[in-house]
C-alpha positions as CSV (number, residue, x, y, z in Angstrom):
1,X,0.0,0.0,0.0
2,X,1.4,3.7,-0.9
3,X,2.3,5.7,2.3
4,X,1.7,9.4,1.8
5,X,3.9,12.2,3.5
6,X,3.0,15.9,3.2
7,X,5.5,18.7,3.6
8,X,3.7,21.8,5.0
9,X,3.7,24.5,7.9
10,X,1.1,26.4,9.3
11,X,1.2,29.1,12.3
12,X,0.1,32.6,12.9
13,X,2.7,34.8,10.7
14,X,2.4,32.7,7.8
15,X,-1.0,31.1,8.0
16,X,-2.9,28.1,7.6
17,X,-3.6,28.0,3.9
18,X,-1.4,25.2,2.7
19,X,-2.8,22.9,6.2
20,X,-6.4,23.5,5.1
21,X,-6.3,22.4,1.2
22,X,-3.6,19.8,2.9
23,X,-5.8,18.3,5.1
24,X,-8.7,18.2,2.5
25,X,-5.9,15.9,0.4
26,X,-5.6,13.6,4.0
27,X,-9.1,13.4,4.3
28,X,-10.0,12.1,0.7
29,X,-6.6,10.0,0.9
30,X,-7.8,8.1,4.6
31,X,-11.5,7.5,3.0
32,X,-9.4,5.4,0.6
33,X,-7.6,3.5,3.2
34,X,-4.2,5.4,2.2
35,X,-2.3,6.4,5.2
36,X,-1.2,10.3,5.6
37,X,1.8,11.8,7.6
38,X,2.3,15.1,7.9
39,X,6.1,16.9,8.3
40,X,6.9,20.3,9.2
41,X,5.7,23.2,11.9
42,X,2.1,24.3,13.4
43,X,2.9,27.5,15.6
44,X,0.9,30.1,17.2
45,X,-2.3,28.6,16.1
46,X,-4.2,26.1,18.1
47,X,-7.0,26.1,15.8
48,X,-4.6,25.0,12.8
49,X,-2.8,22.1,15.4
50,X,-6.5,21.1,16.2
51,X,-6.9,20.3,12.1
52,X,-4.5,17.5,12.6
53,X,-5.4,16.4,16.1
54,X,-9.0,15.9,15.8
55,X,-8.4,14.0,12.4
56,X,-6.3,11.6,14.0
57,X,-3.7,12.4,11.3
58,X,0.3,11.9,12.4
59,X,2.4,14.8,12.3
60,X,6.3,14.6,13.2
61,X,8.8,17.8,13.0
62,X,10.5,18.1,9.7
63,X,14.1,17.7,9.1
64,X,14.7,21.2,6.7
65,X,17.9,20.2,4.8
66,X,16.4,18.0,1.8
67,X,19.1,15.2,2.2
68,X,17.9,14.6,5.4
69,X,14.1,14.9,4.9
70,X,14.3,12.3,2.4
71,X,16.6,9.9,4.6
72,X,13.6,10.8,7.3
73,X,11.1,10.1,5.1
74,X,12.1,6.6,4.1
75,X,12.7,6.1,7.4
76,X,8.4,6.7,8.3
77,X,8.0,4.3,5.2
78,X,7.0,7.0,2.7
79,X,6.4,6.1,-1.0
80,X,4.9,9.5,-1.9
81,X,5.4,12.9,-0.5
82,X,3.3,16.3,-0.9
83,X,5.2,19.3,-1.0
84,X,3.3,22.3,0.4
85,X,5.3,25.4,1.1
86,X,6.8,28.8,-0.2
87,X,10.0,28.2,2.2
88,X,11.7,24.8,1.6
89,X,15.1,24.6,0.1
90,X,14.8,24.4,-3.9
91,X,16.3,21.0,-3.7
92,X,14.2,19.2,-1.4
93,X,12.4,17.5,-4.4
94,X,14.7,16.3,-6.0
95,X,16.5,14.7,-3.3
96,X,13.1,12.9,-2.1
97,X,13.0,11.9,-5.8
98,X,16.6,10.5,-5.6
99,X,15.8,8.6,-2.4
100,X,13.2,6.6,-4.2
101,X,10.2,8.8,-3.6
102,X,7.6,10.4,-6.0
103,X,6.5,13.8,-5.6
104,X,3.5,16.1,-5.7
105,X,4.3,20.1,-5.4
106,X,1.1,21.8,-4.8
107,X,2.2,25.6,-6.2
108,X,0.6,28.6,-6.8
109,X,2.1,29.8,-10.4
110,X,5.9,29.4,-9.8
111,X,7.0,26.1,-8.8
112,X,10.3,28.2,-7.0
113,X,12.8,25.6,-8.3
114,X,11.1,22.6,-6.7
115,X,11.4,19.2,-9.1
116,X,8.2,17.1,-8.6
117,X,6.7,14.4,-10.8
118,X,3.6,16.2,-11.1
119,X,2.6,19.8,-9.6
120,X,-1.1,20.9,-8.8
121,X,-2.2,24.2,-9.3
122,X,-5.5,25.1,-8.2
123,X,-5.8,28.8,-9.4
124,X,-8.5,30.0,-11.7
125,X,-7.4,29.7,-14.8
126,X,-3.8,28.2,-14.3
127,X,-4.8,26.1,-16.8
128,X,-4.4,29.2,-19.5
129,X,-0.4,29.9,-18.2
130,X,2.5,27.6,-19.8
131,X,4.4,25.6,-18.0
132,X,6.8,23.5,-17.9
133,X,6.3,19.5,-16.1
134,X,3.1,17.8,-15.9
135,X,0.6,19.3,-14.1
136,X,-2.9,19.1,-12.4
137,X,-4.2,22.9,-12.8
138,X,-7.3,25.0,-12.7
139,X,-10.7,24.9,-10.6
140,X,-10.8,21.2,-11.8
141,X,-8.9,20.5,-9.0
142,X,-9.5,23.0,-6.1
143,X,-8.9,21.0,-2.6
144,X,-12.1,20.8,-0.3
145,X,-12.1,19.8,3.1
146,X,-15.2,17.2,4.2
147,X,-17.1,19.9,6.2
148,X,-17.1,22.7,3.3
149,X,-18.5,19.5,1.2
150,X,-21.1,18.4,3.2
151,X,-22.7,22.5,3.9
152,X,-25.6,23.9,1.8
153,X,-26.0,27.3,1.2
154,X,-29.0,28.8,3.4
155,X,-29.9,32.7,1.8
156,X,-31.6,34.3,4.2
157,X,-35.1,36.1,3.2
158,X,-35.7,39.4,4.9
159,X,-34.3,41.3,7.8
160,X,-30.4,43.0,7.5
161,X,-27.6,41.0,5.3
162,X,-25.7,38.6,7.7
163,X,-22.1,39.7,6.7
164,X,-18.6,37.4,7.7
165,X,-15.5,38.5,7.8
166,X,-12.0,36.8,8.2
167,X,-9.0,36.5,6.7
168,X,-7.4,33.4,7.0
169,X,-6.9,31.3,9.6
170,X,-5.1,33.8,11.5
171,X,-5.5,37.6,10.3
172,X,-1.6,37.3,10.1
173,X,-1.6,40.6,8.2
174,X,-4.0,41.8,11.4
175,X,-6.6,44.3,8.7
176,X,-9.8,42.6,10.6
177,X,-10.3,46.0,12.4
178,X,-9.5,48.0,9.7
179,X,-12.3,46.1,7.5
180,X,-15.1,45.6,10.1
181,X,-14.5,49.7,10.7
182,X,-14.7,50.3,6.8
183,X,-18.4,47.9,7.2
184,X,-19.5,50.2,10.3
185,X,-18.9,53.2,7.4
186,X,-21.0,52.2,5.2
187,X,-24.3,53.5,7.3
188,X,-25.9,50.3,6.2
189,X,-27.8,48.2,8.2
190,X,-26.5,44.5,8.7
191,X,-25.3,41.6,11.0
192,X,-21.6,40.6,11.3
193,X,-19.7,37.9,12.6
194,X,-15.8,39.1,12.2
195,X,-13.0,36.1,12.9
196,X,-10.2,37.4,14.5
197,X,-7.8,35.4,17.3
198,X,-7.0,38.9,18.7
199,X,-10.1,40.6,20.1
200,X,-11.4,44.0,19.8
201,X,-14.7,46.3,20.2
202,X,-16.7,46.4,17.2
203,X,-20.5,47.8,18.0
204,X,-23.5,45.9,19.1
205,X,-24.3,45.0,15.1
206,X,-20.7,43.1,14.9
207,X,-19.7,39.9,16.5
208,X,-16.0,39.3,17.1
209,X,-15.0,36.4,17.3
210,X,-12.1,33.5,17.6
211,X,-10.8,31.0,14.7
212,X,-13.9,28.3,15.1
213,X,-14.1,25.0,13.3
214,X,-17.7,26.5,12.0
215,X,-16.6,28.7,9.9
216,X,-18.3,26.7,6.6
217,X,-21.1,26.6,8.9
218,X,-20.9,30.5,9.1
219,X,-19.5,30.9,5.2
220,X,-22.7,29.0,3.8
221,X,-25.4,31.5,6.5
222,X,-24.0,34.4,4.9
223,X,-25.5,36.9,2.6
224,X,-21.9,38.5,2.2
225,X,-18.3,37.5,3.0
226,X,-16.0,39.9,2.9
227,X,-12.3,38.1,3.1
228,X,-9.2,38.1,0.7
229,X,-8.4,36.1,-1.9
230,X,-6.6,33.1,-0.5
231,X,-7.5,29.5,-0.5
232,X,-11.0,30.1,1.1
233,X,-12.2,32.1,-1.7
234,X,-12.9,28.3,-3.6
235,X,-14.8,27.2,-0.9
236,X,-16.4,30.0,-1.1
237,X,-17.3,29.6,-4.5
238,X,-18.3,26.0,-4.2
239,X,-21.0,27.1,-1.8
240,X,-21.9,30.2,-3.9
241,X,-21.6,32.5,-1.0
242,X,-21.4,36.4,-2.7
243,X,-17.9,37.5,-1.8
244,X,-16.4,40.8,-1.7
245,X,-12.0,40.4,-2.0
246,X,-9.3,42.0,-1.2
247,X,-5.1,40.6,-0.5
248,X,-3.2,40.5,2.1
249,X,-0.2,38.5,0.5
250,X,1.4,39.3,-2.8
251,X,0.8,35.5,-3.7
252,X,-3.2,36.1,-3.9
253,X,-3.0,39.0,-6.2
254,X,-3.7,36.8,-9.3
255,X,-6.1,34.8,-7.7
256,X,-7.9,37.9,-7.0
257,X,-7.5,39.8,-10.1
258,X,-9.1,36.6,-11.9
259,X,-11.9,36.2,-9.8
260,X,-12.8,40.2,-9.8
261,X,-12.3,40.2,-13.9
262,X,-14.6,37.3,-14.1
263,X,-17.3,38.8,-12.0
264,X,-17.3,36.0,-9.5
265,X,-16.5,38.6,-6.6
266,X,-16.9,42.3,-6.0
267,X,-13.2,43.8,-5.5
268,X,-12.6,46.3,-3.1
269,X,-8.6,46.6,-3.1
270,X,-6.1,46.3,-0.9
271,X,-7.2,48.9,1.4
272,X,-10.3,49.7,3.0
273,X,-10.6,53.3,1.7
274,X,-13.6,55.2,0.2
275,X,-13.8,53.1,-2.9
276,X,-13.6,49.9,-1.0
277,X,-16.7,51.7,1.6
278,X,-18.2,52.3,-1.3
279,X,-18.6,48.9,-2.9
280,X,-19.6,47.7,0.0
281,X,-22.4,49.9,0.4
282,X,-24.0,49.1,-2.7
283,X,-23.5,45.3,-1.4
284,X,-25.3,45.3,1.8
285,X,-28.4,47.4,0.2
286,X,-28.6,45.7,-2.9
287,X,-29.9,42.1,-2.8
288,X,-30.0,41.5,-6.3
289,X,-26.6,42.5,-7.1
290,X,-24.9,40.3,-4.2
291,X,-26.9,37.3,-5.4
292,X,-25.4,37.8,-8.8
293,X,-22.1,37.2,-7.7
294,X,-22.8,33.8,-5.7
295,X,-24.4,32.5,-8.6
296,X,-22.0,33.2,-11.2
297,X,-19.4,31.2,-8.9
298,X,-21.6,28.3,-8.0
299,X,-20.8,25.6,-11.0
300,X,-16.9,26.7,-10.9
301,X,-16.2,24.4,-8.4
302,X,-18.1,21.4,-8.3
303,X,-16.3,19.4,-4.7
304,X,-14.6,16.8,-6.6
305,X,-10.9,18.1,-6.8
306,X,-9.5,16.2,-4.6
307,X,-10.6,13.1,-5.9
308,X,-9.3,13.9,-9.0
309,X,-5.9,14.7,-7.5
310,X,-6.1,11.3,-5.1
311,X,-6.5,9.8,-7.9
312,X,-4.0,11.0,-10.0
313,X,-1.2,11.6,-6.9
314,X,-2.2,7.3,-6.6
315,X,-1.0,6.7,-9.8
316,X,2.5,7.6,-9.5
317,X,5.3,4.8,-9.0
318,X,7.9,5.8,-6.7
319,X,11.2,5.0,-8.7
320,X,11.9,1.4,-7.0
321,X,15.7,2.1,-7.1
């Protein structure tokens, strides 16, 4: 049977994108009877350690110089590792691939000089930019984790828009004030729940609270999301929640510019100035107009990416040498 390592960190400065769409991987993975390992760091976030914990999925520190991954690696019995991260040295796929190991590099556009056997990019539209390996890319193959899968979208009828905000796991770029104040400026009526692991006073209409394992609970209540455009904004869009963007992280400028030019979400910048208060204005009073952006995204994402990627990341032979 293949044994699956995956190479990711997680932690408050640099947040818990890469965990999330790697724990959706686990999760289809286990359900096929294919056991996971995770490597690497979880710091400063208890809601990202609580991802592994309560999944019952392994995690063991990570070795950082690739050499000695890899000899760690076959050491836990690994056939097939996931390489998730921004930070690793260039050469730590190659040198799992010389130990005997295949590889799977989930990237975001550059693959920043890591060798893989395949890569998965899970971008809107990736599938439109060259490159060069084999490659899983495009909504096609967006990660989901079981409870985004199993929600249903609930609009409400009647009374003030139910607004969330967050941004990421754990506000590393700390704007959750900023953007619940640019909300309160609006003059519009509405009801917000605002994710945040530091707290702060918001007004009776605003909610504040920590990083919560119900957030697709609280994603598919919504009228309106406001978040930025990281790995959320596909689960998002699976659910057909109307979602206002922004960035916080040079990495989810394209990711945003492709979902604001394709009208699947409002854009309001990277700052929550008058243009931004503005949009969102026009959001919160106008029913119509929100609901046309949830709808658009709906039938982007249809849940099954990760099966396509199990199935594909199944298929590779580790070199047997």
């Amino acid at each position: 049977m293949t044994a699956v390592g995956v190479r990711c960190d997680a932690g408050a400065a640099i947040g818990v994108g890469h965990l999330v769409r790697c724990v959706a991987l686990a999760e289809e993975l286990r359900s096929r009877g294919v056991p996971v390992t995770f490597l690497g760091e979880v710091t400063g976030s208890e809601w990202a350690a609580a991802q592994l914990r309560e999944r019952g999925l392994p995690s063991v520190p990570a070795l950082r110089e690739p050499h000695r991954l890899a000899a760690q690696a076959r050491e836990l019995g690994i056939d097939v590792m996931v390489l998730d991260s921004y930070t690793l040295p260039p050469g730590t796929g190659a040198a799992l691939r010389e130990a005997g190991m295949a590889v799977l590099a989930i990237v975001d556009g550059d693959p920043r000089g890591q060798e893989a056997d395949l890569y998965l990019d899970q971008n809107l539209g990736a599938e439109r930019h060259s490159f060069d390996g084999e490659r899983l890319a495009g909504s096609a193959y967006v990660l989901l984790r079981d409870s985004v899968r199993r929600c249903r979208r609930t609009p409400r009828e009647g009374g003030p828009p139910r607004v969330l905000c967050f941004f990421g796991g754990t506000d590393s770029a700390g704007v959750a004030p900023r953007w619940t104040k640019a909300l309160l400026s609006t003059g519009a009526p509405f009801e917000a729940t605002v994710i945040s692991p530091e707290p702060f006073e918001a007004g009776e209409s605003v909610a504040v609270v920590p990083p919560t394992d119900r957030l697709p609970e609280l994603m598919a209540r919504a009228d309106l999301v406001v978040t930025a455009a990281g790995s959320a904004a596909w689960e998002l869009l699976h659910l057909g929640v109307p979602t206002a963007l922004t960035w916080v992280a040079a990495n989810q400028l394209t990711g945003y510019e492709e979902l604001v030019a394709g009208g699947l979400a409002a854009g309001l910048g990277p700052e929550p100035g008058a243009a931004a208060v503005d949009t969102l204005a026009r959001l919160l009073t106008d029913p119509e107009l929100r609901e046309e952006y949830g709808s658009r995204g709906r039938d982007l994402v249809d849940g099954r990416g990760r099966e396509r990627v199990a199935d594909a990341l199944l298929r590779l032979r580790p070199d047997p040498t």
